[in-house]
TIVOZA-107458 format. One line per field, with one value per residue (C-alpha): residue in one letter; residue number from 1; x, y, z. Coordinates in steps of 0.02 Angstrom, whole numbers, plus 50000, padded with zeros to 5 digits. Each point is the difference from the previous one (the first is absolute). Last residue first. Example, Ala and Ser with C-alpha at 12.3 -4.5 7.8 and 13.67 -1.06 7.14 Angstrom:
2
code = S, A
pos = 2, 1
c1 = 50684, 49931
c2 = 49947, 49828
c3 = 50357, 50033
This chain:
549
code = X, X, X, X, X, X, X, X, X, X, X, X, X, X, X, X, X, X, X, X, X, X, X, X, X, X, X, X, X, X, X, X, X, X, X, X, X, X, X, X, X, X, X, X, X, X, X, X, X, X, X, X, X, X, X, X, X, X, X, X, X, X, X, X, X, X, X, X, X, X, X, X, X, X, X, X, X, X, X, X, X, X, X, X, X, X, X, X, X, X, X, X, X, X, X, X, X, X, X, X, X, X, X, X, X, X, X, X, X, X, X, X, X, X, X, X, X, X, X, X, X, X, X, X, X, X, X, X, X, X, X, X, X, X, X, X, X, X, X, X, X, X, X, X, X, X, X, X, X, X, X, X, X, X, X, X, X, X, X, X, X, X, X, X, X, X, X, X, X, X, X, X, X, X, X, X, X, X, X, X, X, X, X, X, X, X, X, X, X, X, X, X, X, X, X, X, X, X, X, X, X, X, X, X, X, X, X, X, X, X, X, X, X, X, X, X, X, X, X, X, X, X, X, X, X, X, X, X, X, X, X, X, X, X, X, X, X, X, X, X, X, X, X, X, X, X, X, X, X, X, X, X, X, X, X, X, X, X, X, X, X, X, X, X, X, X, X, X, X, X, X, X, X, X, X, X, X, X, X, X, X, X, X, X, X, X, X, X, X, X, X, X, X, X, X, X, X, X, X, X, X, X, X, X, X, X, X, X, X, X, X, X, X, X, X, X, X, X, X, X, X, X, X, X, X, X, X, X, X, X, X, X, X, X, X, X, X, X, X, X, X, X, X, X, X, X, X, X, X, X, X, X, X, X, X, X, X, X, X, X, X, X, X, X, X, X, X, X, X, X, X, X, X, X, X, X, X, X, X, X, X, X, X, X, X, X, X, X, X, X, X, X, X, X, X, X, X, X, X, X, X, X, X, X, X, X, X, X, X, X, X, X, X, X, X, X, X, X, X, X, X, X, X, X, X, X, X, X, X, X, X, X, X, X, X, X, X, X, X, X, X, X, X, X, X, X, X, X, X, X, X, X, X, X, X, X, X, X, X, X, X, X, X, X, X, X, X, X, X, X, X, X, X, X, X, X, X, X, X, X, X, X, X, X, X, X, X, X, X, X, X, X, X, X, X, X, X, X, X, X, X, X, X, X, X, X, X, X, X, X, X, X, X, X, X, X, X, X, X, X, X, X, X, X, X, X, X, X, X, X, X, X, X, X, X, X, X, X, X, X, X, X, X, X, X, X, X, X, X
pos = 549, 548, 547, 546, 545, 544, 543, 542, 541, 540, 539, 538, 537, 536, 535, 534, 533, 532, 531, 530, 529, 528, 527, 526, 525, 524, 523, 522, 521, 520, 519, 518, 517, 516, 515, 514, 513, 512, 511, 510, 509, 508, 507, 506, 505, 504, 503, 502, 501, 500, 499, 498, 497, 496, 495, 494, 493, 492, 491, 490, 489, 488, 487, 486, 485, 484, 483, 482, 481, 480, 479, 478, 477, 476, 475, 474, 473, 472, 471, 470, 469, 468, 467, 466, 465, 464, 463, 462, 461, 460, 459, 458, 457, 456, 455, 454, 453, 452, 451, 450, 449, 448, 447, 446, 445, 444, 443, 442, 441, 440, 439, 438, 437, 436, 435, 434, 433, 432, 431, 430, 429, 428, 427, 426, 425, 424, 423, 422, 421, 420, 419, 418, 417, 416, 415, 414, 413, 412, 411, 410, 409, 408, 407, 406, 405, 404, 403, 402, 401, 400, 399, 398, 397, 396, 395, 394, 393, 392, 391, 390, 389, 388, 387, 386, 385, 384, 383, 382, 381, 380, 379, 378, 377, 376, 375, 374, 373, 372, 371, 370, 369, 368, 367, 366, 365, 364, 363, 362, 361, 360, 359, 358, 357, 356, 355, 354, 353, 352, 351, 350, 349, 348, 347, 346, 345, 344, 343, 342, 341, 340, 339, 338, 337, 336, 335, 334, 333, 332, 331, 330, 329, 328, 327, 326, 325, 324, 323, 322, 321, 320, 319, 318, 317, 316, 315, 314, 313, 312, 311, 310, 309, 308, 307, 306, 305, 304, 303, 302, 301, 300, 299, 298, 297, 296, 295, 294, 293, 292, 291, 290, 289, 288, 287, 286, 285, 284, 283, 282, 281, 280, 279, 278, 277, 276, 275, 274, 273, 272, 271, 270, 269, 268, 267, 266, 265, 264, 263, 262, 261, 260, 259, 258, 257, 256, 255, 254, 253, 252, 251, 250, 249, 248, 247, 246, 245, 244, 243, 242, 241, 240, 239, 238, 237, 236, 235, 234, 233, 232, 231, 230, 229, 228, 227, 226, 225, 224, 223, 222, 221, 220, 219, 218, 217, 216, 215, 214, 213, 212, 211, 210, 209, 208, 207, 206, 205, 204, 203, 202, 201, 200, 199, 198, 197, 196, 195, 194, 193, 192, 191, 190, 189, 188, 187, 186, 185, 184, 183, 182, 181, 180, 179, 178, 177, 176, 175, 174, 173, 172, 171, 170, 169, 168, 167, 166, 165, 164, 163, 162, 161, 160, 159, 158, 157, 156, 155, 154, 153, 152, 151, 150, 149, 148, 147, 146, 145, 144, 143, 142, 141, 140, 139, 138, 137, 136, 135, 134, 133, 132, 131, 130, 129, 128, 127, 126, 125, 124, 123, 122, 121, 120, 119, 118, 117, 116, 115, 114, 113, 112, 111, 110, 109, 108, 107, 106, 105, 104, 103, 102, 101, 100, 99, 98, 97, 96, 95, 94, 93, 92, 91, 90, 89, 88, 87, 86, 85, 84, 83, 82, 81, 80, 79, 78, 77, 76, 75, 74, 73, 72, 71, 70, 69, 68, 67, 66, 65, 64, 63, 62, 61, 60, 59, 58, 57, 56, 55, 54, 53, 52, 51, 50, 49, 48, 47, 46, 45, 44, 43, 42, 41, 40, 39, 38, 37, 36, 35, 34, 33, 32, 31, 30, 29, 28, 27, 26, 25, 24, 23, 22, 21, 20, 19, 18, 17, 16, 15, 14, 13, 12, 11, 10, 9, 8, 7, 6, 5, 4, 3, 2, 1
c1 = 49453, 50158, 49954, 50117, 50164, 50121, 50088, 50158, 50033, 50178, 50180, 50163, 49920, 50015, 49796, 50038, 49840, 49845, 49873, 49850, 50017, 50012, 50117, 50113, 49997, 50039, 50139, 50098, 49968, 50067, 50188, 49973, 49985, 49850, 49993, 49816, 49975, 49842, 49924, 49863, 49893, 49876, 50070, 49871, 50024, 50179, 50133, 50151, 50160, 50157, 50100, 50184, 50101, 50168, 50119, 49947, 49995, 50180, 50064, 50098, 50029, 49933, 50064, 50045, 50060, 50137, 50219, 49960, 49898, 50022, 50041, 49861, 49984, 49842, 50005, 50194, 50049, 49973, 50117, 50007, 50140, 50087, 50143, 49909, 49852, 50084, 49954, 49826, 49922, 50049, 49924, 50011, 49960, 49840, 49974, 49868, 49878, 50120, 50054, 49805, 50059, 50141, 49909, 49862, 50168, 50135, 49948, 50045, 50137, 50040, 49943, 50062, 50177, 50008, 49961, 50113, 49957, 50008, 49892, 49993, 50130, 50030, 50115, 50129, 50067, 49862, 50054, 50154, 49926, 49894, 50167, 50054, 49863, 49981, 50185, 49965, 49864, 50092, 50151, 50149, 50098, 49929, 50114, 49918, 49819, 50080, 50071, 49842, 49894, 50110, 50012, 49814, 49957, 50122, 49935, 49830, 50077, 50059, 49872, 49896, 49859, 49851, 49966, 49826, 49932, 49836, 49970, 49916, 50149, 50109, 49880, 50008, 50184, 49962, 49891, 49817, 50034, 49902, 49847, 49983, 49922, 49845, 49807, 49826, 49887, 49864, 49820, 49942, 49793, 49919, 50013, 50002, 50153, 50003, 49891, 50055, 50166, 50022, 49950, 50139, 50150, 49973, 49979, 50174, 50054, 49962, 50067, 50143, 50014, 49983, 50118, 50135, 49976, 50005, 50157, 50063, 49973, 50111, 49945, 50031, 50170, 50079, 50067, 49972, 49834, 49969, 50057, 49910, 49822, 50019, 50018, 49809, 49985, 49841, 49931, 49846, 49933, 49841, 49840, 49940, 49831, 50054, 49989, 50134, 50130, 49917, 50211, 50012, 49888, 50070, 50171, 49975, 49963, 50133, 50133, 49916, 50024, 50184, 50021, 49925, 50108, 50169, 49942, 50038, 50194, 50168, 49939, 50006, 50174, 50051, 49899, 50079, 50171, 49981, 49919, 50157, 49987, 50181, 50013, 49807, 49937, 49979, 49924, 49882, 49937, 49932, 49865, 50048, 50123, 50156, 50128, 50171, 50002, 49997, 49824, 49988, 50117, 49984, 49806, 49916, 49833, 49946, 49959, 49823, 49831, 50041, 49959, 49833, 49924, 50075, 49950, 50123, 49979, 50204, 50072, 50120, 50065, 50046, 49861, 50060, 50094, 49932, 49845, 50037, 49951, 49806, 50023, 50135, 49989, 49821, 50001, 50133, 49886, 49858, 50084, 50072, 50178, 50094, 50031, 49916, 50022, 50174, 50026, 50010, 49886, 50048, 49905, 50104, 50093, 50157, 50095, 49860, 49938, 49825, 49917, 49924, 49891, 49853, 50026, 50100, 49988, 50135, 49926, 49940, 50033, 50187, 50022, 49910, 50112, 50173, 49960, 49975, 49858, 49878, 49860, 49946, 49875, 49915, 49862, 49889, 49945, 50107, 49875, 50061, 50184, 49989, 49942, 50143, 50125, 49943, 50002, 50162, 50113, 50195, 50169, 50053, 50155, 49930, 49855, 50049, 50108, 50176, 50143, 49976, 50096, 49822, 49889, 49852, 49915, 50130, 50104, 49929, 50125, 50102, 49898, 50043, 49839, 50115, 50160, 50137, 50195, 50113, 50117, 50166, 50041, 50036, 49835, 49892, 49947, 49827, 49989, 49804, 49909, 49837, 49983, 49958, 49881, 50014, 49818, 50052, 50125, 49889, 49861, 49837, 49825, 50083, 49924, 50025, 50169, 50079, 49937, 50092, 50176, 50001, 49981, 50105, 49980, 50153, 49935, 49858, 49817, 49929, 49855, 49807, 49940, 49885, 49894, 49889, 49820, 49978, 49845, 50067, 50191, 50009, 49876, 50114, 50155, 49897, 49965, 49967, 50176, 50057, 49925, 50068, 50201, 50060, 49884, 50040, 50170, 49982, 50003, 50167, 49998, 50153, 49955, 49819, 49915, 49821, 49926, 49830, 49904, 49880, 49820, 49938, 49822, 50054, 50062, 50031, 50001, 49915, 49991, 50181, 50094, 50106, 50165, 50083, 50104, 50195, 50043, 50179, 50045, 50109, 49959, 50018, 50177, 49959, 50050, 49835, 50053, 49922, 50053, 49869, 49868, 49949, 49924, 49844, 49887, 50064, 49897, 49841, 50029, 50021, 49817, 49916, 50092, 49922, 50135, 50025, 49923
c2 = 50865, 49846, 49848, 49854, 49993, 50022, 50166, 50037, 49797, 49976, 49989, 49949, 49818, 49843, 49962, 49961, 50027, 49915, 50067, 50076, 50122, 50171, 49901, 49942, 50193, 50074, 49875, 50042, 50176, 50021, 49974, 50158, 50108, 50077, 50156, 50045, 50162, 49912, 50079, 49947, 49877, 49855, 49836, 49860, 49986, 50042, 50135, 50004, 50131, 49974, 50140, 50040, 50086, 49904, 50072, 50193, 49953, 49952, 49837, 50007, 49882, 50129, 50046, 50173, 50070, 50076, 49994, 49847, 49883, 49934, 50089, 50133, 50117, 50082, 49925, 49965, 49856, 49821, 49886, 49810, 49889, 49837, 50036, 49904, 50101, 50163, 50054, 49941, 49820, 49840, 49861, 49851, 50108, 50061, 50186, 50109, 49987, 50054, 50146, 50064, 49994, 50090, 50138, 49995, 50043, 49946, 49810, 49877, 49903, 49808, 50046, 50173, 49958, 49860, 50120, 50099, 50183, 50156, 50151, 50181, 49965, 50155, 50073, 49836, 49997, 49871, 49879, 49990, 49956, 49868, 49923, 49978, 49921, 49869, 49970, 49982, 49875, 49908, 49949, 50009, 50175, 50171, 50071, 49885, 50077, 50173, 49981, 49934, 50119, 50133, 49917, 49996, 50181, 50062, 49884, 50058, 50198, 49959, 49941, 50162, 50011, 50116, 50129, 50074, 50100, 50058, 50210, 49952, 50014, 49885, 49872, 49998, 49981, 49824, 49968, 49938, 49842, 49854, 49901, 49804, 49860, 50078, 49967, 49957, 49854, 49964, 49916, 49896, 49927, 50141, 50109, 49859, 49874, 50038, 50175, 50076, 49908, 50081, 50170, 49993, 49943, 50170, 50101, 49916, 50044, 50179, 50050, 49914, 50113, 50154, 49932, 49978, 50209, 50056, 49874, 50085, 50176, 49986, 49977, 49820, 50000, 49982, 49845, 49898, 50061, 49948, 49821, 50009, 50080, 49852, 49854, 49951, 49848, 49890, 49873, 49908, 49856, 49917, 49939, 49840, 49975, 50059, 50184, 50089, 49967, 49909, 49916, 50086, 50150, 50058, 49945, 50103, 50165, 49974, 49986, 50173, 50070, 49940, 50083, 50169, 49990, 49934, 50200, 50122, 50011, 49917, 49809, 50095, 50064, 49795, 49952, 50131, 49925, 49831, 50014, 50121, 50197, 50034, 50142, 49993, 50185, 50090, 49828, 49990, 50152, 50097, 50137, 50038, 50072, 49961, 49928, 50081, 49942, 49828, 50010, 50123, 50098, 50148, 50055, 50040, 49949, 50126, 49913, 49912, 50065, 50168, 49888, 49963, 50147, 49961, 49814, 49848, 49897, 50028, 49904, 49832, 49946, 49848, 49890, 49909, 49867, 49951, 49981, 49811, 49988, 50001, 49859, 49871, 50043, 49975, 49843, 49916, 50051, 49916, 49820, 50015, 49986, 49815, 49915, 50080, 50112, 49977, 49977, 50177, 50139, 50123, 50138, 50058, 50168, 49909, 50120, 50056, 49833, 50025, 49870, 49874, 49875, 49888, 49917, 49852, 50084, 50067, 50173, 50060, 50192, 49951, 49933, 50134, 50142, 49927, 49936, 50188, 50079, 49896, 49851, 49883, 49895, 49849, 49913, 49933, 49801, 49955, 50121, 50042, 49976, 50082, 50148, 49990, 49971, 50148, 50118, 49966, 49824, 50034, 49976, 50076, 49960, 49876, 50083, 49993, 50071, 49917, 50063, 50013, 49869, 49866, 50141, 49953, 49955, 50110, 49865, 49953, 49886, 50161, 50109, 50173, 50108, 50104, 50006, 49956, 50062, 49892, 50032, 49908, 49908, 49841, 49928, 50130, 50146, 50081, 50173, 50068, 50056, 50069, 50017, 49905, 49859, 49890, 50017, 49987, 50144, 50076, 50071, 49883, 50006, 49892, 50088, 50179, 49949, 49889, 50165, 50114, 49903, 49946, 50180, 50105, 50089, 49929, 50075, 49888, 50065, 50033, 50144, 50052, 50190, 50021, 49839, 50011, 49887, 50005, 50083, 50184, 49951, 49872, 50065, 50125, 49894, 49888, 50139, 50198, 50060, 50150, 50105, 49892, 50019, 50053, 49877, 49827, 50059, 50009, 49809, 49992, 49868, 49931, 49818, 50005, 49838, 49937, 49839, 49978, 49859, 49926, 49923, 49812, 50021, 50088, 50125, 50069, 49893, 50054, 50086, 49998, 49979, 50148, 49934, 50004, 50154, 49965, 50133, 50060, 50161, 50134, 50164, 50109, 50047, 50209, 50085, 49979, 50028, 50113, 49379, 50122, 49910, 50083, 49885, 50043, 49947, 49823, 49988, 50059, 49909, 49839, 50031, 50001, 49877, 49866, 49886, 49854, 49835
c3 = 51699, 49992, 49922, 50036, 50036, 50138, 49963, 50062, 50039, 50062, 49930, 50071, 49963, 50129, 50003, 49811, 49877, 49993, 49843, 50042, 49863, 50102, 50104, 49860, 49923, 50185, 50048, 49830, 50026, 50184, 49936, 49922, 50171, 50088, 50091, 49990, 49891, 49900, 49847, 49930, 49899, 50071, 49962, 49984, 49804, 49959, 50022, 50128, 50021, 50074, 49901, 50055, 50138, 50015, 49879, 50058, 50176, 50005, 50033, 49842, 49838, 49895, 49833, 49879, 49824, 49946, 50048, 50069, 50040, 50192, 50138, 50050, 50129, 50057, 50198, 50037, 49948, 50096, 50000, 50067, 50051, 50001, 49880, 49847, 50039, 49994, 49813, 50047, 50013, 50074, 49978, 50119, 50167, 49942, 50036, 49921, 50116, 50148, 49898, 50036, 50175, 49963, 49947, 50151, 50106, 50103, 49969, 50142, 50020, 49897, 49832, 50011, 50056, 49882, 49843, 50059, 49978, 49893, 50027, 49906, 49858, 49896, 50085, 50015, 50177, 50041, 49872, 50073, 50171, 49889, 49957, 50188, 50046, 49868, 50048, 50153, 49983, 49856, 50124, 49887, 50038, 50004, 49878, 49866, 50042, 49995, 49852, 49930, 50040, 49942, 49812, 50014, 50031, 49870, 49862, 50026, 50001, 49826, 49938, 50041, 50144, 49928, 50134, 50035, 50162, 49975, 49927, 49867, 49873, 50110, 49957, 49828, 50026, 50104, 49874, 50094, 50102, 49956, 50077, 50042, 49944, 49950, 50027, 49948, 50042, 49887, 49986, 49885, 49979, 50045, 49835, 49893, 49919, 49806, 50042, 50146, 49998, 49831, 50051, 50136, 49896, 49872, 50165, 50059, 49846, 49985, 50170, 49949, 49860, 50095, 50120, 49864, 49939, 50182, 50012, 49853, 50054, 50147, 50196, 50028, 49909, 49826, 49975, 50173, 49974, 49826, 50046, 50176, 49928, 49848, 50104, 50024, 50094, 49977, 50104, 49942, 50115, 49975, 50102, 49958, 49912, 49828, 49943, 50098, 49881, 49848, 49967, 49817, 50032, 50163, 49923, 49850, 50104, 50090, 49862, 49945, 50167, 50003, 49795, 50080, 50134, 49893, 49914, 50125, 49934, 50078, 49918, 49836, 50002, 50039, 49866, 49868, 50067, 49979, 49830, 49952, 50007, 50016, 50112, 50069, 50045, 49820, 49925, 50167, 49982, 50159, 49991, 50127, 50124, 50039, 49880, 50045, 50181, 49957, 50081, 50122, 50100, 49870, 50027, 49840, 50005, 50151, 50174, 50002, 50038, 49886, 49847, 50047, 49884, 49864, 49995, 50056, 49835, 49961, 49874, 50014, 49815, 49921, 50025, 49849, 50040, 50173, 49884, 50000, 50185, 49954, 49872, 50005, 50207, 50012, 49894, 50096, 50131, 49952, 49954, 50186, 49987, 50053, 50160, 50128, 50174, 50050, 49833, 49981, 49902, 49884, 49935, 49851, 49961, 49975, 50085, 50134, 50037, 50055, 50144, 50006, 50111, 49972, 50167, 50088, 50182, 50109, 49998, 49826, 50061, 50020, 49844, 49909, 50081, 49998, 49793, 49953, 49901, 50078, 49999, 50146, 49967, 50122, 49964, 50133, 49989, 50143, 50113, 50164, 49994, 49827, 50082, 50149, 49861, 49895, 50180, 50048, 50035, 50085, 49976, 49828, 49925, 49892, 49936, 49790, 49874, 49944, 49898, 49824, 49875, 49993, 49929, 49910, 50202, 50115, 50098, 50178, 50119, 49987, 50089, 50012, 50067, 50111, 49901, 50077, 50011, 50072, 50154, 50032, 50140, 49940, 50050, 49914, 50057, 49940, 49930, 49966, 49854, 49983, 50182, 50163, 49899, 50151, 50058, 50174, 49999, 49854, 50097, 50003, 49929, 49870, 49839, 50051, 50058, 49860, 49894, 50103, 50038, 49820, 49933, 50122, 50177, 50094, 50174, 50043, 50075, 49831, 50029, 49972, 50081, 49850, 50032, 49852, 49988, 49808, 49905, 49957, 50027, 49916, 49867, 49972, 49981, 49876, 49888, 50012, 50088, 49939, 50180, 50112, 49944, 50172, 50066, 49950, 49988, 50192, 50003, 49925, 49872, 49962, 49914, 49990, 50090, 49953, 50093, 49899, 50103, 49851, 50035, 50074, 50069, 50162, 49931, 50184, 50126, 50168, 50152, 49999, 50182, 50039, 50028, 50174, 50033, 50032, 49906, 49929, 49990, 49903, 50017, 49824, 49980, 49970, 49843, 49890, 49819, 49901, 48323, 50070, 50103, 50168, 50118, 50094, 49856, 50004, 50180, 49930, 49847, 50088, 50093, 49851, 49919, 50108, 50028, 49862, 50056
């Protein structure tokens, strides 16, 4: 069955064919409050669970940018049950940390997924270098030479297993613009799952879920992804009159610094405009979203998502707001321009549950794995303090570490010690600790307690790691890309504050301002289904189901 073109045009129409940061550490706590027990299931008579995660997305975007918003971020808003003052409680803010978190209902010291990429020590002593979703029992399906994609590294069931736990006859899907984010929103199940490969400019999936392609997305990807070609050129669709929302178009740190405002032209920006190339420009534009929402629209049609007895799980991670972001920044006019789109798609995705699933038959979770620091220059310019860490200082920082953890002889304690003392002389660094010291003593502050999350004593993470210890910079710093462009990785307010926002049948709209925290979703969405969940989760119940007057 071909989707209903309808719908598909609304969501091609949104691509373009042509060839305030809070400054306060939100506080950090962990409740021991029994779960609200649900007054009932909903969708009861099978349905869809929509778990939606946007890579980056600060949840005061949402508001800043109000007034452009028309689509499936307005109706989020209009219809969904918000809970503005939503947080991560771990300090390495990053993709797999986030999205093995909001599907867990834990923080990533139990879930194991404690950054993107982690060292581990091997038996001679030496450290390796590991990715987060690495599994080499797993080759890609088409694939054999690529490194291995699947749930091995992570330690603990979330929300797809607990619904498959409940109903064998559920489907699983998880579908994203990067392999870290669709694995860990499928859970440790055997799903539909795949994700975009931005050189190939392919959904890939792993054997860690099936043998050989699905026949309908070998179809998707000879088809829809073929345009990766000719979608040559990024314009603007942020109107006239919305163009003061964002910072002006032609702000230096951006980009490569020489291309930085749109339109944007892929055969001016690509050096040697080869397959591999063109793909990879592509994957750093709005449009893997549109191509994501597309894939999901196929799947709801291909599987009957939420039209079968058994209730369904569809998780989709948008990358699009973290590639751009990382780019250009949360404030510029490209990310106004990408949120516009998104906007677009997710209203493009709702209309088609309305009418391929019905109106009370799915219901949706919304959030983000973690926020982003505006430009650390852009910064400076409204009046917050900004500094962009060079190279150069990294290098410095690390060659005194460890000279003072080889000065301080062989017992790993005291040399852990004596390498975060030389971190501490660095002006940049606010904190540095011993890992040991902290696991072992008591937190000096709600910070280190949300370092606590982030620590698993096999993988280390951080330029320190290897020595023992953890950094913190100074609040409005950055150390990573370099000399444009920004990140997150902080404990910071502004990479922690993101959407947690539900819509569905039974769920009255608002806005709530109760402290809650992401690992709560995953707890919420089982308990609004009826569906058991761990009694040993970080999360609880926010909202415990059933109608609400």
């Amino acid at each position: 069955m071909k989707i209903r073109m309808a719908f598909m045009s609304t969501l091609l129409a949104t691509t373009v064919f042509a060839g305030g940061c809070s400054e306060s550490a939100a506080e950090s706590t962990d409740s021991n409050d029994p779960p609200l027990e649900a007054s009932g299931p909903m969708l009861e008579e099978g349905g869809l669970v929509v778990y939606v995660v946007v890579d980056q997305l600060r949840d005061d975007l949402l508001d800043r940018y109000d007034t452009v918003f028309t689509g499936g971020l307005a109706r989020l808003k209009e219809e969904g049950l918000r809970y503005v003052n939503s947080t991560f409680d771990h300090a390495q803010t990053s993709t797999s940390p986030g999205h093995g978190t909001a599907t867990t209902g834990t923080h990533p010291h139990r879930h194991g997924l404690v950054g993107n990429s982690w060292r581990e020590r091997l038996d001679d002593g030496s450290w390796e270098s590991v990715y987060a979703l690495r599994d080499l029992s797993a080759p890609i399906v088409g694939f054999p030479e690529m490194e291995g994609r699947g749930p091995a590294n992570l330690d603990r069931d979330g929300l797809p297993d607990w619904i498959l736990a409940a109903d064998p006859d559920a489907r699983v899907v998880s579908l994203s613009g990067k392999d870290r984010s669709a694995i860990a929103m499928a859970g440790r199940t055997e799903g539909v799952v795949y994700w975009l490969n931005e050189e190939r400019g392919r959904f890939l999936t792993s054997t860690a879920y099936r043998d050989g392609d699905l026949e309908w997305v070998t179809e998707f990807n000879d088809s829809w992804m073929s345009r990766t070609q000719t979608d040559s050129i990024w314009s603007s669709i942020v109107p006239e009159w919305a163009e003061s929302l964002s910072r002006p178009d032609t702000f230096p740190y951006e980009g490569d610094g020489m291309n930085t405002y749109l339109p944007h032209r892929a055969l001016v920006e690509v050096d040697a405009p080869s397959e591999e190339a063109l793909n990879e420009w592509w994957a750093r534009t709005p449009f893997p979203d549109d191509a994501t929402v597309a894939l999901a629209l196929r799947a709801i049609q291909e599987l009957e998502l939420g039209q079968r007895s058994s209730r369904d799980y569809l998780a989709l991670a948008l990358s699009q707001v973290d590639r751009v972001g990382h780019d250009y920044g949360p404030l510029s006019r490209e990310q106004l321009d990408n949120l516009i789109r998104l906007d677009r798609s997710l209203e493009a995705l709702m209309e088609f549950l309305d009418a391929e699933v019905g109106p009370d038959r799915w219901m949706m979770a919304f959030t983000a794995d973690h926020g982003v620091l505006e430009l650390p220059e852009a910064r400076e310019e409204l009046g917050l303090f900004g500094r962009r860490i060079t190279p150069e200082e990294d290098a410095t920082l690390l060659a005194r570490a460890e000279a003072a953890a080889a000065a301080a002889g062989e017992d790993e304690l005291d040399r852990a010690r004596a390498a975060a003392e030389a971190a501490l002389e660095v002006d940049w660094i606010e904190d540095a600790f011993a890992w040991e010291d902290l696991v072992n003593g008591q937190p000096a502050d709600t910070l280190q307690v949300l370092f606590l999350h982030s620590y698993h004593p096999e993988r280390v993470l951080g330029p320190l790691g290897h020595l023992g210890v953890a950094i913190r910079t100074v609040e409005g710093a950055y150390s990573g890309r370099y000399p444009t462009g920004t990140g997150h990785g902080s404990p910071f307010y502004y990479d922690r504050n993101v959407p947690f926002i539900l819509l569905g049948p039974g769920i009255a709209p608002g806005v709530n301002e109760e402290r809650v925290s992401v690992v709560d979703l995953a707890p919420t969405v089982a308990a609004l289904l009826g569906v058991s969940y761990p009694d040993d989760l970080d999360g609880r119940v926010v909202f415990g189901g059933g109608p609400m007057d």
